[in-house]
C-alpha positions in Angstrom: -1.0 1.6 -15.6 -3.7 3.2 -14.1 -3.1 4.8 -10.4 -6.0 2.1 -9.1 -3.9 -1.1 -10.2 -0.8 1.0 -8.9 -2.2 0.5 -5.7 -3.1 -2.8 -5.4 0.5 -3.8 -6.9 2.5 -1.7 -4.4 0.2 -2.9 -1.1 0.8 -6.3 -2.3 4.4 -6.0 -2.9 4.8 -3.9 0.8 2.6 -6.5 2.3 4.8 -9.7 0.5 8.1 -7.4 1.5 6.9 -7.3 5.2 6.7 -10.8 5.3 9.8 -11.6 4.1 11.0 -9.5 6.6 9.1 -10.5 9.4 10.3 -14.4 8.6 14.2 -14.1 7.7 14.7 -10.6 9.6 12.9 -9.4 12.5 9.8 -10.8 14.1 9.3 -6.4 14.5 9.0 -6.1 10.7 5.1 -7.6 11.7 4.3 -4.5 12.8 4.9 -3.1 8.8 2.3 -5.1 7.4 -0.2 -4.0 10.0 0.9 -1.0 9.1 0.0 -1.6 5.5 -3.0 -3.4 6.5 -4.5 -1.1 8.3 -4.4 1.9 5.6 -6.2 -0.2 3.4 -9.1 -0.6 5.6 -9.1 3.0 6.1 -8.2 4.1 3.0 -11.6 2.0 2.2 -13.6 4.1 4.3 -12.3 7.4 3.6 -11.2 6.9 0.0 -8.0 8.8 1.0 -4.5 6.8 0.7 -1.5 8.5 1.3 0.7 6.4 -1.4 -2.3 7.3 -3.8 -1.0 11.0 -3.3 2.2 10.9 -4.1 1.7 8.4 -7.0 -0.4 11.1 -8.1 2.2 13.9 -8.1 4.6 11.6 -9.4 2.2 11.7 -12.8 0.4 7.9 -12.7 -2.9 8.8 -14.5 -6.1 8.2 -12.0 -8.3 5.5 -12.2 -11.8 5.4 -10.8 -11.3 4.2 -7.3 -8.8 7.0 -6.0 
């Protein structure tokens, strides 16, 4: 799995896990995937995603994108 399809799959499980949350737990776990959604629109701009980083260090080969 290339780091690129990394991404995608763990801001769509954070953003599915915040809404869980935000349902069942806490109507504060809202505030997560804002959280989430918001560093994908800057991480659009920029090109620069923090979870990108450390997937990166952890050894998940790069893609194109990041």
């Amino acid at each position: 799995m290339t780091l690129d399809r990394a991404m995608f799959a763990f801001a769509g499980t954070m953003v599915l896990v915040s809404v869980v949350l935000t349902v069942w737990v806490s109507p504060h776990f809202v505030w997560l995937t804002v959280f989430v959604g918001a560093n994908l629109l800057q991480s659009a701009f920029t090109g620069f995603c923090p979870s990108a980083w450390v997937m990166k260090r952890l050894g998940v080969r790069p893609g194109p994108a990041f």
